[in-house]
C-alpha positions in Angstrom: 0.0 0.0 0.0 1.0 3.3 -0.8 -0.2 5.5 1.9 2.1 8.1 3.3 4.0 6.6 6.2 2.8 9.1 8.8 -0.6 7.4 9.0 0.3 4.6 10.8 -2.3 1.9 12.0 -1.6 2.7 16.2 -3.6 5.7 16.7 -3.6 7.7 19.9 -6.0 6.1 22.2 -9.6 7.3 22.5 -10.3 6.0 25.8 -8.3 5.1 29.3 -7.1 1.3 28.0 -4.6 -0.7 30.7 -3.2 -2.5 27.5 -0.3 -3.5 30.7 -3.6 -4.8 32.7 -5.6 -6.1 30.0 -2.3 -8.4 28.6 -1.5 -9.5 31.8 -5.1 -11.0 32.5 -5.0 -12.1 28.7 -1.2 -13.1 28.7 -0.7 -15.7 25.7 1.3 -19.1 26.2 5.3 -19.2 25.2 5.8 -20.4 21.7 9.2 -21.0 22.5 8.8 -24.6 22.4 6.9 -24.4 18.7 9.9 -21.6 17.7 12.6 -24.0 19.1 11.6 -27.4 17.1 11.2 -25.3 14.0 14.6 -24.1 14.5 15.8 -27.5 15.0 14.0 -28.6 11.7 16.0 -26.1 9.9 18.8 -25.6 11.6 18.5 -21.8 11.9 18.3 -19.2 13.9 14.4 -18.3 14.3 12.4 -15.2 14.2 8.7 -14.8 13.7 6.8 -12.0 12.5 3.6 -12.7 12.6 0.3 -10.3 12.4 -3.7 -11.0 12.0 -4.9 -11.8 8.6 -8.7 -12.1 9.2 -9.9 -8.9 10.9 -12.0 -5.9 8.6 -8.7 -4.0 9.1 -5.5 -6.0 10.0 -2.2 -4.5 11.7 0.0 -3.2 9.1 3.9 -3.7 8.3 4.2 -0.2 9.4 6.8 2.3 11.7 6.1 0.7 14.7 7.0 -2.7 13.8 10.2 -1.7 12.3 11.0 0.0 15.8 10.0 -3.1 17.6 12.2 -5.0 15.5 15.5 -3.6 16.5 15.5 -5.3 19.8 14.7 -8.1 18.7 17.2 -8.7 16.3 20.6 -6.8 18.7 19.4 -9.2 20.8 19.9 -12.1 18.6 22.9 -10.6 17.1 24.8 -11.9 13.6 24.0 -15.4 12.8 24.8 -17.7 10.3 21.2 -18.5 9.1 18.1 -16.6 10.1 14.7 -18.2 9.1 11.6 -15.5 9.6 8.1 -17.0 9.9 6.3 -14.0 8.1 2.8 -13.8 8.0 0.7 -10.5 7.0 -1.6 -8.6 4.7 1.3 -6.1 3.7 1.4 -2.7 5.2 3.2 0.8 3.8 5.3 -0.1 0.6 8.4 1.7 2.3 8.6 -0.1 5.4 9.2 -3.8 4.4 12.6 -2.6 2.5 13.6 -1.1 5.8 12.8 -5.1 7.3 14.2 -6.7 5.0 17.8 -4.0 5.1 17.5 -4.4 8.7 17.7 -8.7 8.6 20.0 -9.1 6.1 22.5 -6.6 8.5 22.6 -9.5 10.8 22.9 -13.1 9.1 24.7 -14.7 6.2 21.9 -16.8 4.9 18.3 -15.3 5.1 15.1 -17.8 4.5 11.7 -16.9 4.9 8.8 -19.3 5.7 5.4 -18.7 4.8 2.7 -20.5 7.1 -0.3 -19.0 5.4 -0.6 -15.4 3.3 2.7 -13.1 2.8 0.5 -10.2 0.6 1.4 -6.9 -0.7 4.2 -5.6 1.5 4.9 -8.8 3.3 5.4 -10.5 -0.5 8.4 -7.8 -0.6 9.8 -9.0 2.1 9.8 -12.6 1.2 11.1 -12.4 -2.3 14.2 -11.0 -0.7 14.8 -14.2 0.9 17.6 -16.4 -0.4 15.0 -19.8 -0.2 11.1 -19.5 0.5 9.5 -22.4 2.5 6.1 -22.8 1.1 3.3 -25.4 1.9 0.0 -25.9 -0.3 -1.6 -23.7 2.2 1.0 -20.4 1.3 -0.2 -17.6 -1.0 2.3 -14.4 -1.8 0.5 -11.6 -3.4 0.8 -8.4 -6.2 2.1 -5.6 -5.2 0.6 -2.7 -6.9 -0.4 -0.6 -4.6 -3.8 1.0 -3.7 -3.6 4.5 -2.5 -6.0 7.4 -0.8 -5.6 10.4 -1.5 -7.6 13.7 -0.6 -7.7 14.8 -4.3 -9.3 11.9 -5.2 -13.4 11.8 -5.5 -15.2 10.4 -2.4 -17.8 7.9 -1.6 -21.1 9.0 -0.2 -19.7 9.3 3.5 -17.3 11.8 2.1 -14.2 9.7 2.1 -11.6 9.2 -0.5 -11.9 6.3 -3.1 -8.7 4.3 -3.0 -7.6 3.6 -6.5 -4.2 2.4 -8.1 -2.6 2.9 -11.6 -4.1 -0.4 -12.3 -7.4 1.0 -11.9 -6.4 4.3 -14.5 -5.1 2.1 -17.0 -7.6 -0.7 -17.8 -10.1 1.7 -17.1 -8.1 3.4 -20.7 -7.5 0.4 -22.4 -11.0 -0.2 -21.6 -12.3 3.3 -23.5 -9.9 3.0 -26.1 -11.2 -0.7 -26.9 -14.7 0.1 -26.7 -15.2 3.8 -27.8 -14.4 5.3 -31.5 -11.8 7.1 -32.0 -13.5 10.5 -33.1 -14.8 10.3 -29.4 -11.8 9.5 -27.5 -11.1 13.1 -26.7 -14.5 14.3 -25.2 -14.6 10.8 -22.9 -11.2 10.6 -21.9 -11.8 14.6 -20.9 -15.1 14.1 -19.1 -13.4 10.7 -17.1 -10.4 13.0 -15.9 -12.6 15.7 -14.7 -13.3 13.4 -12.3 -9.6 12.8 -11.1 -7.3 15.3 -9.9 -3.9 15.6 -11.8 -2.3 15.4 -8.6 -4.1 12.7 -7.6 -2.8 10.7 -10.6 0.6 11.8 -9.9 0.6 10.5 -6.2 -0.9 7.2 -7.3 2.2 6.7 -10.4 4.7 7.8 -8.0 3.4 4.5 -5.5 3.6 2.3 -8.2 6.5 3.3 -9.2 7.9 2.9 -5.5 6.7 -0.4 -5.3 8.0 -1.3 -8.4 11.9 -0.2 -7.2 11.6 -2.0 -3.8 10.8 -5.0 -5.8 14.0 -4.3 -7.5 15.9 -3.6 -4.2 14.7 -6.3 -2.3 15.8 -9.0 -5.1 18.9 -7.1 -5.6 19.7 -8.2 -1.7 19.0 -12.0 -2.4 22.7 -13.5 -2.3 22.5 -15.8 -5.1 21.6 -12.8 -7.8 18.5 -13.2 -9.9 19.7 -12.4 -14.0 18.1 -9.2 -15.2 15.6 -10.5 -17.3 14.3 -12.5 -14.5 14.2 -9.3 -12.3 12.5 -7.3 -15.1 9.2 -10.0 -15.5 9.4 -10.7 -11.3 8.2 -6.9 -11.0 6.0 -7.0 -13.8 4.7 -9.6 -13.1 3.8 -8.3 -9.2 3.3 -4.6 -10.4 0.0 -5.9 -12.0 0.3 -8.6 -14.4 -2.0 -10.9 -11.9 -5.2 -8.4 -12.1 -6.0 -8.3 -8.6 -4.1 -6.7 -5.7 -5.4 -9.8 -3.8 -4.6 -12.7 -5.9 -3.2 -15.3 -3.8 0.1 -17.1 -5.6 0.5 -20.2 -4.8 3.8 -22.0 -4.4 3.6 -24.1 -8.0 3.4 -19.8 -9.5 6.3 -19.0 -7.5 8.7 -21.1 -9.0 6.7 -21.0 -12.3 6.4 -17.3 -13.1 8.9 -16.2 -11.2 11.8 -18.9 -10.8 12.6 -18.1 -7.0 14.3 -21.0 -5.1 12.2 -23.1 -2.6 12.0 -25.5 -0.3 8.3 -27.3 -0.5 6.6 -28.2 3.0 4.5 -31.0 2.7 1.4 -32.6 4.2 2.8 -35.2 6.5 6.6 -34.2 6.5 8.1 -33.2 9.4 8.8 -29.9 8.3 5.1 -29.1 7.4 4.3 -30.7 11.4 6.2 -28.2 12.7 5.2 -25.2 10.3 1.3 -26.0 10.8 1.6 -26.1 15.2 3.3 -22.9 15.2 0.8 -21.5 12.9 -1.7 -23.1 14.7 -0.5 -21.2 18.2 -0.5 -17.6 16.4 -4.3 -18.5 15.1 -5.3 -19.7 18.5 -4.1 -16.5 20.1 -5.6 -14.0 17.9 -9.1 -15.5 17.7 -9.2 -14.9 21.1 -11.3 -11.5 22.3 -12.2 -10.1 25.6 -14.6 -7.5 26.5 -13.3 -4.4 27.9 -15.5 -2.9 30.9 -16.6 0.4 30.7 -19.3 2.7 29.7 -18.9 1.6 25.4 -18.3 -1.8 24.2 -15.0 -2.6 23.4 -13.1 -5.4 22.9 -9.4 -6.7 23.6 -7.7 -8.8 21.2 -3.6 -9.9 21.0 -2.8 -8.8 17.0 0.6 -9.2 16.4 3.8 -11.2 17.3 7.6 -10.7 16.7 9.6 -13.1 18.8 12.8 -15.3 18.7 12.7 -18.4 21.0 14.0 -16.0 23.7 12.1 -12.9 23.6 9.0 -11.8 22.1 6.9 -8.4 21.6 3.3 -9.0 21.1 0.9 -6.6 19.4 -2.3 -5.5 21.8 -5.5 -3.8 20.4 -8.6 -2.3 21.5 -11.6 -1.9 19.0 -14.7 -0.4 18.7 -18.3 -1.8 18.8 -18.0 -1.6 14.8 -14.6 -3.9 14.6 -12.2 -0.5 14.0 -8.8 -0.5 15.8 -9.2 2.3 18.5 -5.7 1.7 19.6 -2.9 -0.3 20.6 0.3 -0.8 22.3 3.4 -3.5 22.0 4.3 -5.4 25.0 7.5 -6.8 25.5 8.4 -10.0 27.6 10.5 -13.0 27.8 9.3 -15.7 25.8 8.8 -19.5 27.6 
């Protein structure tokens, strides 16, 4: 997603939340023992970052997780091999080439392994890996991104229609398929009446930010992908799947796009231990609590990032409509 990085998904509290009180009552079981057979599955160093998939609106690969990440990872210090458990619905296009500059600082050999969904942003960050670990249950996703902007024309509740360059262009190709030629003009005038030239500019320049961190992140991979193969891996992202939201399997990844893997399978020990730490994260986060007091909220864990040591876990309050209110990251010792 393109949105500028200000507007990140943590927003200053509307009521008097204990996230501290409300954790501790809610506190979620170590993973340390799920994190540590992975690790000896691989034989790697392991570090999880892990947020909600399912939720209306899902925690975001934003500032705050980048902050919370350099902790972690000081902590661990420079390994050999570092294996991150990545699961997400993407975030802010700028902030997953931060993650991924920040990991590959502290380890020779980085692998990424992909329980479920790795979309948008968090597809970024696992394309950078040197080997993906992908089961028949892992999806990457495009990353053309969808952007607001206040220029742009507005729904009925007066907020701003997300669109992409994806949208401006077939909507073109559509018009210049469909619509005489003697008529282009007058149509093609009428449609960007509608759409502020600055609006269009702000949307290109995303895409055409996503389209260099796809560059950048494959340029860190330490086997080097050819420059062809570079040139249809970001065209191929940037669009050439239709839908911000199409899910690519495993079989696409090394089709389309050639990338080295490792395949988890149903019944392999690999896929055993892939699925119960997946399992714990899912447990955890379909959890809610009510929150006392005068509106009805509710209390739900929404985000991990831990080593087998250590772990910060994401805490959010939301509204009797499902919107994130607020929310804080707690840091502990994992067991």
């Amino acid at each position: 997603m393109g949105q500028p990085p200000q507007q990140l998904h943590l927003q200053p509290q509307p009521f008097n939340v204990d996230f501290n009180a409300l954790f501790n009552a809610n506190r979620p079981a170590g993973s340390k023992a799920l994190l540590d057979a992975l690790g000896t599955e691989r034989q790697a160093t392991m570090l999880a970052l892990v947020l909600v998939d399912f939720l209306p609106v899902n925690p975001m690969l934003a500032g705050d997780v980048s902050l919370q990440l350099e902790p972690i990872v000081l902590e661990i210090g420079k390994v050999k091999k570092l294996d991150l458990v990545l699961r997400s619905t993407g975030g802010f296009a700028e902030f997953p080439w931060r993650i991924v500059s920040v990991l590959r600082g502290f380890c020779d050999e980085f692998e990424v392994i992909v329980p479920r969904s790795a979309m948008s942003g968090a597809t970024h960050i696992a394309i950078a890996a040197d080997n993906l670990v992908m089961s028949p249950l892992s999806a990457l996703g495009s990353v053309d991104p969808t952007r607001n902007h206040p220029l742009l024309p507005r729904d009925p509740q007066g907020n701003p229609i997300p669109a992409s360059v994806q949208d401006l262009r077939h909507c073109l190709e559509f018009v210049k398929r469909n619509v005489p030629k003697h008529e282009l003009g007058p149509i093609v005038g009428q449609l960007f009446s509608h759409v502020n030239p600055l609006a269009i500019g702000a949307i290109e320049q995303s895409y055409e930010l996503s389209r260099l961190i796809t560059r950048k992140v494959l340029g860190t991979r330490k086997e080097k992908v050819p420059p062809k193969q570079v040139d249809e891996i970001v065209d191929r992202l940037a669009g050439k799947y239709f839908s911000h939201g199409y899910p690519i399997s495993r079989d696409e990844v090394e089709a389309d796009m050639h990338l080295p893997m490792t395949r988890a399978n149903p019944g392999d020990s690999l896929f055993v231990a892939i699925e119960a730490l997946n399992a714990f994260y899912t447990g955890v986060f379909e959890k809610q609590v009510l929150v006392p007091g005068p509106v009805p909220l509710t209390f739900r864990v929404t985000g991990f990032l831990e080593t087998p040591k250590a772990r910060r876990i994401l805490c959010q309050v939301f509204g009797p409509n499902g919107q994130p209110l607020g929310g804080s990251w707690i840091s502990e010792a994992n067991s």
